[in-house]
C-alpha positions as MATLAB code, in Angstrom:
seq = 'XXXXXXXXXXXXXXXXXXXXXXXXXXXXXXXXXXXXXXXXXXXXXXXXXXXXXXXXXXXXXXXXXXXXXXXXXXXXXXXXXXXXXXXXXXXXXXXXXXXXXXXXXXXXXXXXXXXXXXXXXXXXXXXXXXXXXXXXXXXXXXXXXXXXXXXXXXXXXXXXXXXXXXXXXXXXXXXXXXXXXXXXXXXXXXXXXXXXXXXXXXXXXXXXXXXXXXXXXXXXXXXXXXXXXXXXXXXXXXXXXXXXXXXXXXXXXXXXXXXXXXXXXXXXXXXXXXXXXXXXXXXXXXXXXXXXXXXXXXXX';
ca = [
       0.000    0.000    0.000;
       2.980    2.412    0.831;
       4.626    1.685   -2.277;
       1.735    2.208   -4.698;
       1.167    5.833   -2.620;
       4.574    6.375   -2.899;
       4.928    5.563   -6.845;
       1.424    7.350   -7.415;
       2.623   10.916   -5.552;
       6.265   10.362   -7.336;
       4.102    9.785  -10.973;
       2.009   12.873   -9.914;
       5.035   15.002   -9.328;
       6.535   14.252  -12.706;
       3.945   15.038  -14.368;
       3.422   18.692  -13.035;
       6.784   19.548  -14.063;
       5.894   19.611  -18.062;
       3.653   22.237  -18.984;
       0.208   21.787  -19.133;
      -0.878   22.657  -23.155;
      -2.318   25.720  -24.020;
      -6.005   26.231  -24.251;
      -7.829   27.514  -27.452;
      -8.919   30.879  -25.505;
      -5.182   31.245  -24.332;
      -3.811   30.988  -27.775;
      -6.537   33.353  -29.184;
      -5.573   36.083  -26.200;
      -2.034   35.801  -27.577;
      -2.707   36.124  -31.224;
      -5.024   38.770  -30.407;
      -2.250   40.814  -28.310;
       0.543   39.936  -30.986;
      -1.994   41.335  -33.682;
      -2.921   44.583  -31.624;
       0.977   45.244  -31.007;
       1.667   44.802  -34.446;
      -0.989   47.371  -35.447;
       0.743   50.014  -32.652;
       4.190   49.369  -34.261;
       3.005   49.669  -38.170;
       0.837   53.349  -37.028;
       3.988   54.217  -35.172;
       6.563   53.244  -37.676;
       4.705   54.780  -40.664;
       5.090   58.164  -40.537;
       8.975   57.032  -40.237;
       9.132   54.638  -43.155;
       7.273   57.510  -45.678;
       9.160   60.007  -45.123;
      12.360   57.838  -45.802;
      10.683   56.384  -49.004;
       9.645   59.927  -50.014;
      13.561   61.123  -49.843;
      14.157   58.672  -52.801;
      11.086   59.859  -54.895;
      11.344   62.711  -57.204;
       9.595   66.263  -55.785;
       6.977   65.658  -58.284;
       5.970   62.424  -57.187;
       5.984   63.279  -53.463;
       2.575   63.486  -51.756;
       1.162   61.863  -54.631;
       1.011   58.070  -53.198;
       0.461   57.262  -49.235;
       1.735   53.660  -50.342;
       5.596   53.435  -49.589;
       7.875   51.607  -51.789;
       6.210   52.842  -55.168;
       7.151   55.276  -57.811;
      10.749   56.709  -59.199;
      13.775   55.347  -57.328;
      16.369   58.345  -57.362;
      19.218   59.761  -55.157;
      19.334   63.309  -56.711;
      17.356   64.130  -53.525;
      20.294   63.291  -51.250;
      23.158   64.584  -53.688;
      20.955   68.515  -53.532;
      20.481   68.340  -50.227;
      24.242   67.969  -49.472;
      24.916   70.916  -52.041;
      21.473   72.959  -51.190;
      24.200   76.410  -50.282;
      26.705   77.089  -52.931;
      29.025   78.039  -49.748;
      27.915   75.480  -47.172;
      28.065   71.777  -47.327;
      25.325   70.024  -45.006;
      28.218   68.235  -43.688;
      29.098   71.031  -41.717;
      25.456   70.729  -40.102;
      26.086   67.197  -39.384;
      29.344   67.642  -37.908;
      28.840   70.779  -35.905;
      25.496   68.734  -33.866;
      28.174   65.928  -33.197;
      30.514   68.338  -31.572;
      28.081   69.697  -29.284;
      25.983   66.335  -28.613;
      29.082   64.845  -27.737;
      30.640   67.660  -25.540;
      26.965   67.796  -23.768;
      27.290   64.076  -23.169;
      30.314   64.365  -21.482;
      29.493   67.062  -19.372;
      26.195   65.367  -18.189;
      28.180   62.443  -17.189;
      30.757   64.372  -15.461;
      28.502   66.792  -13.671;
      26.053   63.822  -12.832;
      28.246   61.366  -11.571;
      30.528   63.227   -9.061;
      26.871   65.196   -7.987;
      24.994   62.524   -7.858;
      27.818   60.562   -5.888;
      28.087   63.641   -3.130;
      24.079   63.994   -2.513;
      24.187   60.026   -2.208;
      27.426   59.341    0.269;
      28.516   62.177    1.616;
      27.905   63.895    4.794;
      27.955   68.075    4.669;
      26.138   70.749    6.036;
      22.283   71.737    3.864;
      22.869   68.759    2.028;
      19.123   67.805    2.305;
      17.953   71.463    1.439;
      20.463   71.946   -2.049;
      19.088   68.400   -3.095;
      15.390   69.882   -2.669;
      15.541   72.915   -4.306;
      17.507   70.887   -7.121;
      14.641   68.215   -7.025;
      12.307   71.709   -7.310;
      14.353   72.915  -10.502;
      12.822   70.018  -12.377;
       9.317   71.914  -12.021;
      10.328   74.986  -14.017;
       9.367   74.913  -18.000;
      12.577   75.724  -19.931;
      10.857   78.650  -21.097;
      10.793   80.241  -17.823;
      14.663   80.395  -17.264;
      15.326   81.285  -21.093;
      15.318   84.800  -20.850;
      17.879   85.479  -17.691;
      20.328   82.933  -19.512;
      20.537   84.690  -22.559;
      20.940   87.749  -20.632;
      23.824   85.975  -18.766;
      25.618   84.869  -21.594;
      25.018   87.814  -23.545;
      27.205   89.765  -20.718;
      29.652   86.854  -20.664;
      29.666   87.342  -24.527;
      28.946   83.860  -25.417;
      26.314   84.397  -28.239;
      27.018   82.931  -31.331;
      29.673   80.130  -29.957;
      29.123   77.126  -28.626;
      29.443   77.647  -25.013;
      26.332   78.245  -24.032;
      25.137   75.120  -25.241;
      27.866   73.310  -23.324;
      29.266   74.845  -20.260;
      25.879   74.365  -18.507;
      25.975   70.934  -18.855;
      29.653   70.662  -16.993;
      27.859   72.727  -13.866;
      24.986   70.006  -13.117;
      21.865   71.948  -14.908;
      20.214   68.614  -15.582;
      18.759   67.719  -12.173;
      16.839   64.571  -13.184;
      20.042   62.783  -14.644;
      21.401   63.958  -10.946;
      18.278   62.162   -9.588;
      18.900   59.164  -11.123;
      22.632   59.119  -10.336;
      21.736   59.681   -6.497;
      19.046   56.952   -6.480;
      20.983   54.401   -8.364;
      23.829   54.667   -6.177;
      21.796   54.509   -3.125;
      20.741   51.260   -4.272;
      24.153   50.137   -4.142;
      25.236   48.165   -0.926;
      27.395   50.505    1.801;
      29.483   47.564    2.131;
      32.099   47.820   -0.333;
      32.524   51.612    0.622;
      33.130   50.533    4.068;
      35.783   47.766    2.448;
      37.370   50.518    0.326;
      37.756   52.608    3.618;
      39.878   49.651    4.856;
      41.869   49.525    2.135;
      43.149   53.244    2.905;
      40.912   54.730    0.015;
      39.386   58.424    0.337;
      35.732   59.974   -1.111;
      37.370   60.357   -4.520;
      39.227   56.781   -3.952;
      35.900   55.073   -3.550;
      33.760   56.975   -6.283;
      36.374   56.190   -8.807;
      37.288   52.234   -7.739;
      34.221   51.137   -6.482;
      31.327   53.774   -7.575;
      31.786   54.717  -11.081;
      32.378   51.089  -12.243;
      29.377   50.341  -11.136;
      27.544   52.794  -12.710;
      27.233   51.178  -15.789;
      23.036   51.912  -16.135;
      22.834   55.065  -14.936;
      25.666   56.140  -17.638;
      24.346   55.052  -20.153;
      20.764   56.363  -19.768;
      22.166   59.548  -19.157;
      24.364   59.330  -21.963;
      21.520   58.046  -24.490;
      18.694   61.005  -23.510;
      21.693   63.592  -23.453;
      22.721   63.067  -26.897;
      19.136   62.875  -28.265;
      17.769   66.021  -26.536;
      21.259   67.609  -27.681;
      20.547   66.190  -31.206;
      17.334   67.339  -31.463;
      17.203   70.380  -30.065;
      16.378   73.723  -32.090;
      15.381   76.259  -29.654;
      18.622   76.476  -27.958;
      21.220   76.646  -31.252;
      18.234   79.146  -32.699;
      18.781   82.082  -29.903;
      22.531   81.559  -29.252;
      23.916   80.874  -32.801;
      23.491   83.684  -35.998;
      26.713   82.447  -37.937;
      25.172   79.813  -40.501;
      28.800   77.843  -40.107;
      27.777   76.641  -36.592;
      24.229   76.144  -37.316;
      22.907   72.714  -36.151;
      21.423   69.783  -38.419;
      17.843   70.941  -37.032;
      18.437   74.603  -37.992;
      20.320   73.212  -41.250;
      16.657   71.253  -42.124;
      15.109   74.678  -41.860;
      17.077   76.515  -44.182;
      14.947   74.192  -46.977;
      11.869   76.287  -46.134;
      12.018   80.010  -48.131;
      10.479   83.291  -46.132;
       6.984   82.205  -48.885;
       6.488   78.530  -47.435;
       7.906   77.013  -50.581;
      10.264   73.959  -49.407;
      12.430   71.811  -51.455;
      10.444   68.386  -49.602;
      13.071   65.481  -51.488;
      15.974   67.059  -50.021;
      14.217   67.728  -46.239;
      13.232   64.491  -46.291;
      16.954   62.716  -47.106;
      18.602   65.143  -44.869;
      15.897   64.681  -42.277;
      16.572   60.831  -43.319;
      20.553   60.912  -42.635;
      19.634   62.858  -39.386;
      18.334   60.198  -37.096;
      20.798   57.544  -38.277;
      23.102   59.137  -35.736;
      20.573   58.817  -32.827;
      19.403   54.817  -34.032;
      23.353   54.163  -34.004;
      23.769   55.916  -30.236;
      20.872   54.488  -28.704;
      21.583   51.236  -29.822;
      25.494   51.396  -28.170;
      23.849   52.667  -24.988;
      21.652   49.493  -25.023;
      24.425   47.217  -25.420;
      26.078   49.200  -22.669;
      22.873   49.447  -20.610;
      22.269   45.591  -20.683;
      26.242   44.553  -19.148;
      25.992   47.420  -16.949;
      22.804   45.751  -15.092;
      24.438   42.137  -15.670;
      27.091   43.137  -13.940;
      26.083   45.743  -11.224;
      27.246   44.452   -7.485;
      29.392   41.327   -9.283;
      32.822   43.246   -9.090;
];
């Protein structure tokens, strides 16, 4: 009797461990969730995938067809939008927005890290105060502080460089990449600062053996939303730059729009098509770098 019980509960136990087979109303709740994503992605994508389809069409012929992929195949869109200025290459666009993003990406990560680092393990006096009215500087709309900085940097005689499109980001103006800093290294165990200490190491010791390699997540996210707002941004190069050398890709894109509305739409669409390969390339390398930053948070 013992053994049969035994054998039965043993049988019963094996079987659990393979999984039991979907049901029909399972498998149509999946198809119907794969079908409804797939719909998001193709209204989402769309807008994306015309207007790079539309940079190969003639001007004629754009507008004409909402169906992608049909008509004249021709690159004489990208060839005058390169050449649109008989001065200017749009080169000079392209390279003058990588300067700055990447500049503005390094100063994020410099001002973030060793701020973030001092709010989250160091002891000094109003500490709790400057991180609250930094938290508080999140509130205020960009437009707010726009005036008194071009003020500033009109006395400092910045307009029309670069400067004040960078230096800001070297002094910790970003206060949510600070925020995320400070929480993600709170979340990191106490422990191996108090080993460090052991070992004879100081504040800067610790942030830079034990802290910073750590922050592998919090880099890269910083990193990936710097370089895209930098990228992206036309406001900011607008009021501070006048000399069309160090205009911006964004501000380069406008200059196919004449003072009547007329536009030249094939070669706005291949420039505006060459302009986010930079940004799919970059926030692809931050994902890479994201992922073995979490895999390997705490295992060093």
């Amino acid at each position: 009797m013992t053994d049969t019980y035994t054998i039965t509960t043993a049988n019963r136990r094996r079987v659990r461990l393979f999984p039991t087979r979907p049901t029909k109303n399972r498998l149509l709740a999946g198809w119907a969730r794969h079908a409804v994503t797939i719909a998001v992605l193709v209204v989402m994508l769309y807008p994306v995938v015309w207007m790079v389809d539309a940079s190969f069409h003639p001007n004629a012929e754009i507008g004409n067809d909402l169906v992608p992929f049909n008509g004249t195949f021709t690159l004489e869109n990208y060839i005058a939008g390169f050449t649109a200025s008989s001065t200017l290459n749009f080169g000079v666009f392209f390279m003058n927005s990588f300067i700055i993003a990447v500049l503005a990406v390094l100063g994020n990560l410099f001002a973030a890290t060793l701020t973030g680092y001092a709010f989250a393990r160091l002891d000094f006096p109003f500490k709790r105060t400057m991180f609250a009215l930094l938290m508080v500087t999140l509130l205020l709309p960009y437009q707010v502080t726009i005036v008194p900085q071009y003020i500033l940097f009109n006395e400092l005689g910045w307009l029309n460089t670069y400067l004040p499109l960078i230096v800001p980001k070297f002094l910790a103006t970003d206060a949510f990449f600070i925020f995320l800093t400070v929480q993600f290294i709170r979340g990191l165990p106490r422990d191996l600062d108090e080993a460090a200490r052991l070992d004879g190491c100081g504040n800067f010791g610790i942030f830079r053996r034990i802290i910073l390699p750590l922050l592998g997540p919090a880099i890269a996210t910083t990193a990936m939303f710097t370089f895209i707002a930098t990228w992206n941004d036309f406001l900011g190069p607008r009021l501070y730059l006048s000399d069309t050398s160090r205009y911006t890709v964004p501000q380069g894109l406008v200059q196919f729009v004449d003072s009547t509305g007329e536009s030249s739409l094939g070669a706005l669409f291949a420039m505006a098509t060459l302009s986010i390969v930079p940004l799919i390339a970059f926030f692809l390398a931050s994902q890479r770098l994201l992922t073995q930053g979490i895999a390997t948070t705490g295992m060093k």
